[in-house]
matplotlib code that plots the C-alpha trace (Angstrom):
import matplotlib.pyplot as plt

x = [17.6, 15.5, 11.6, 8.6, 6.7, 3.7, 2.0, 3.4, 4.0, 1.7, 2.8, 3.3, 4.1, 0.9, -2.3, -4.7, -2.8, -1.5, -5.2, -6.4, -3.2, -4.5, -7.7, -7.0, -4.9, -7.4, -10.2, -7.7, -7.1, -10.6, -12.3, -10.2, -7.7, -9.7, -9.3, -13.0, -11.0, -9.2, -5.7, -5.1, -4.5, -1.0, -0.4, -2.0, -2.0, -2.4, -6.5, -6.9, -7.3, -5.4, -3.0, -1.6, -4.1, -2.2, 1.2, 1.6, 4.2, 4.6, 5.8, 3.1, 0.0, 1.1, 1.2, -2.2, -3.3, -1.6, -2.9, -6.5, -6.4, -4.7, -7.5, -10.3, -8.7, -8.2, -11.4, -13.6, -15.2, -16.3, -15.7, -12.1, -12.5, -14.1, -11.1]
y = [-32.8, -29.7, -29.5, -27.9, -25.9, -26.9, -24.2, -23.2, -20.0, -17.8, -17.6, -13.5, -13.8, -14.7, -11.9, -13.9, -14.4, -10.2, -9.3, -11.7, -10.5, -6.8, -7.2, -8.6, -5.8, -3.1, -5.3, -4.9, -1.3, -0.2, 1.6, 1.8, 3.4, 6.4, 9.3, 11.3, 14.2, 13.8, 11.9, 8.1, 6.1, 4.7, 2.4, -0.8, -4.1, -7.6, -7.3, -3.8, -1.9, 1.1, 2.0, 5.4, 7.9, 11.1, 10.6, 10.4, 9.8, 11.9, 8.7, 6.8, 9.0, 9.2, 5.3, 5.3, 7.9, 6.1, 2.8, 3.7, 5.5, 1.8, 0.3, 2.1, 1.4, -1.8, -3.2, 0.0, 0.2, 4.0, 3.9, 3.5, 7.0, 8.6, 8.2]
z = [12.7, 12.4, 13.5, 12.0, 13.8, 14.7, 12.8, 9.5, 8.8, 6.9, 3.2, 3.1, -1.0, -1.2, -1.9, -0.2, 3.1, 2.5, 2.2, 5.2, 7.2, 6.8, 7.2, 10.7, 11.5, 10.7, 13.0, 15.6, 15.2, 14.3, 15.8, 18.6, 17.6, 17.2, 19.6, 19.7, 20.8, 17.2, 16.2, 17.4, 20.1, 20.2, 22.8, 23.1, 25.2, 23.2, 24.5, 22.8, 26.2, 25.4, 27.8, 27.6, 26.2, 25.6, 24.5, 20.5, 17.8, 14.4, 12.6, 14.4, 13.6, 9.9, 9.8, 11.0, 8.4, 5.4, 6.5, 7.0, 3.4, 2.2, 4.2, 2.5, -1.0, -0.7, 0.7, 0.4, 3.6, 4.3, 8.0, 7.3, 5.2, 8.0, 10.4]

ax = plt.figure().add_subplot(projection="3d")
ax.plot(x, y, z, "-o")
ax.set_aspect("equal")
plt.show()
């Protein structure tokens, strides 16, 4: 006898939960993410506190790049242009 969870899971084939799912992600990540002294931050704890400042990824910094151009797109929000 299998159980349910007791929260279903999200239904990823659908746009509306896609869209919702990203838009979380990006509140997460913005503005946050953004190093003043340029690039992104990389490492983060489940709060958001960032917790090591200096070291970077190449395949990490270009995810942050294509997603933010995805980002501003997709929901057209200006800020996500300016990162």
């Amino acid at each position: 006898m299998s159980r349910l969870p007791a929260t279903p899971a999200p239904d990823f084939r659908s746009a509306d939960v896609l869209r919702q799912h990203i838009a979380d992600t990006m509140a997460f990540y913005h503005p946050r993410a953004i190093d003043p002294a340029g690039g992104f931050f990389q490492y983060f704890r489940d709060d958001g506190s960032i917790y090591d400042a200096g070291h970077r990824h190449l395949v990490s910094s270009t995810r942050f790049v294509f997603n933010y151009a995805m980002a501003y797109r997709e929901f057209g929000d200006a800020a996500y242009l300016q990162a």
